[in-house]
C-alpha positions in Angstrom: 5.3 -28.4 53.4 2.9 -29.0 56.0 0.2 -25.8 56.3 0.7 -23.8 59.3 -1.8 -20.7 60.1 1.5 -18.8 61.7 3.8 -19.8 58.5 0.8 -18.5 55.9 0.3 -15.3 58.7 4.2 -14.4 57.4 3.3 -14.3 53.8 0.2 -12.8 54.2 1.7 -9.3 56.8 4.9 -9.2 54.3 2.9 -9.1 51.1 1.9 -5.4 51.3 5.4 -4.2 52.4 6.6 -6.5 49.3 4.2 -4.4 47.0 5.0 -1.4 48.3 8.8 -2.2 47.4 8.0 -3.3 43.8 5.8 -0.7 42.8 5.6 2.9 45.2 6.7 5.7 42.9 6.8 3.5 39.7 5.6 5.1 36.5 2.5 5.1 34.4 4.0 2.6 31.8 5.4 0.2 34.4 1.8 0.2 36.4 -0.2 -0.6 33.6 2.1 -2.9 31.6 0.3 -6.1 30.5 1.8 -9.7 29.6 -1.2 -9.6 27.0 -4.3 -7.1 26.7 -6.9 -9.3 28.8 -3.5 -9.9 31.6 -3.8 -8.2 34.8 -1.5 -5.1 35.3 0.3 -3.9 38.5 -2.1 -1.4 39.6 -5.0 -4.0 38.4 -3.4 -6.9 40.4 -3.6 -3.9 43.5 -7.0 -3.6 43.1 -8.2 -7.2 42.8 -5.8 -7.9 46.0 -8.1 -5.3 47.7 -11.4 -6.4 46.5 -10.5 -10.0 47.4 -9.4 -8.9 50.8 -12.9 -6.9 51.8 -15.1 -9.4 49.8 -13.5 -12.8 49.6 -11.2 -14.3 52.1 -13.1 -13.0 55.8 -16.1 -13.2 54.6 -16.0 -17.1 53.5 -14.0 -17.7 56.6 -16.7 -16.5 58.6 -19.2 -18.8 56.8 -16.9 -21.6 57.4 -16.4 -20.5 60.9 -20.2 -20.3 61.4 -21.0 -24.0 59.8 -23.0 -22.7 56.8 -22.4 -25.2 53.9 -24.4 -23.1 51.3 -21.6 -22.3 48.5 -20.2 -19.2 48.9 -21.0 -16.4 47.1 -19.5 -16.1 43.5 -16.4 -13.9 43.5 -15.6 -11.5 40.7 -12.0 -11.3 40.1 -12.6 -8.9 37.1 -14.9 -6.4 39.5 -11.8 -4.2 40.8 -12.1 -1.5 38.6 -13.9 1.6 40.4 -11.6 0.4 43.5 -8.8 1.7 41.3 -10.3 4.7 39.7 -9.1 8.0 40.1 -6.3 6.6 43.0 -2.9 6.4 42.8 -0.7 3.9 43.6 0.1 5.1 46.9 -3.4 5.3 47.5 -4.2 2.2 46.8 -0.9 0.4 48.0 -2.0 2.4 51.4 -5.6 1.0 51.3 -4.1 -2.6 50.9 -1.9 -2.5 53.9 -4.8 -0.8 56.1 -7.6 -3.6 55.2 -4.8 -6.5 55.0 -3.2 -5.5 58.4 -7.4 -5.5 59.4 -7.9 -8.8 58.0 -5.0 -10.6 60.0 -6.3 -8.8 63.3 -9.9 -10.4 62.5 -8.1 -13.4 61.8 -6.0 -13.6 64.8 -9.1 -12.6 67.1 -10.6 -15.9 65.9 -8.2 -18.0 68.1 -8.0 -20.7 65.1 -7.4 -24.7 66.6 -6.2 -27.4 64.4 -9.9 -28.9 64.8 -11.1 -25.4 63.0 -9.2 -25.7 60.4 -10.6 -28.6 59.0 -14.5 -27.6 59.4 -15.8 -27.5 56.1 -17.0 -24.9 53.2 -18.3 -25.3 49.7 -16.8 -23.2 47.0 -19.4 -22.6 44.2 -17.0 -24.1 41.5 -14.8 -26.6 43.5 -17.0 -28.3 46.0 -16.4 -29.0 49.3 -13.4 -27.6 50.9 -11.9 -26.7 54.7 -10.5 -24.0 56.2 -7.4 -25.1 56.5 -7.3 -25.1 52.4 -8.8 -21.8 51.9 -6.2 -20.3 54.3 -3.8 -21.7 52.5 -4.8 -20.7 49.0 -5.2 -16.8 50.4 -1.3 -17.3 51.3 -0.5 -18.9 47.9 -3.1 -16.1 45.8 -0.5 -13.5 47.1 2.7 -15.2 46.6 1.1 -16.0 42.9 0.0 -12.1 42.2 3.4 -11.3 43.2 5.6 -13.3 40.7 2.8 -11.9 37.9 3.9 -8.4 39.0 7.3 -9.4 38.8 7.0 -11.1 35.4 5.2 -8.9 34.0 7.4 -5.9 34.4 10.5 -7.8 34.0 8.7 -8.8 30.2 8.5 -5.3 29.7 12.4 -5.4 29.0 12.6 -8.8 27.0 13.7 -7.2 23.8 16.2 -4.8 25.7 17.8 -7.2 27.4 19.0 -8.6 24.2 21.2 -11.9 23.8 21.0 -12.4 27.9 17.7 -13.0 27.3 18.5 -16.6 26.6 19.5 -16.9 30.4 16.9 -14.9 32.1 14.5 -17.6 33.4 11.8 -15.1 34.6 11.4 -14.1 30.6 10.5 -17.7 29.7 
């Protein structure tokens, strides 16, 4: 498929109510299950989703937008926790929404053309890039925390599920 700013715009506004869905009033155990000890959790993915959404995708669009090709500052993926201290789910799932449903205004003000979307950036590890590819990654980035969340908790069950595991794709 062929990128499309409003087609990436429908994954990006639905992946907040998505969240909201999969984990709003889950419990302790199912918010902090882990695939392994160094894997992301729920209410961890939550937390880098909001750090990456007030320190990563606006702010290197901007630098794009304003022709700097200096590499972008380095992102911390791991840097989420005192985002996610002492808040609840709600809280945070609440936060999310607010800055997300920010973020597409921002990026709706900007009036993107076809011509935009291909001015370039440098990413400190990959080189050169465009636009059009970082907008497109920040669309993908949310549809890939999602399936972790899913996997993760659906892993939590692998052992209960017993001999049906064998046709239970997401536990492979």
């Amino acid at each position: 498929m062929e990128f499309h700013l409003d087609q990436a715009t429908e994954i990006l506004s639905q992946t907040p109510a998505i969240l909201d869905a999969l984990l709003r009033h889950k419990s302790h155990p199912w918010l902090n299950a882990r695939k392994s000890p160094e894997a992301f959790s729920a209410i961890d993915v939550v937390g880098h989703l909001i750090l990456a959404e007030t320190t990563n995708w606006l702010p290197r669009i901007r630098i794009i937008l304003g022709g700097d090709l200096t590499p972008f500052p380095p992102f911390d993926r791991f840097d989420f926790q005192p985002i996610i201290a002492n808040k609840s789910i709600a809280e945070l799932l609440d936060e999310f929404a607010q800055l997300r449903q920010e973020s597409l205004a921002t990026l709706a003000s900007f009036h993107l053309t076809d011509s935009q979307l291909d001015l370039p950036g440098t990413h400190p590890q990959f080189g050169p890039i465009t636009l059009r590819q970082q907008l497109a990654t920040w669309a993908v980035h949310d549809l890939g925390h999602t399936n972790q969340i899913v996997k993760t908790l659906a892993a939590e069950y692998r052992e209960a599920v017993g001999p049906w595991q064998a046709y239970l794709s997401i536990l492979h």
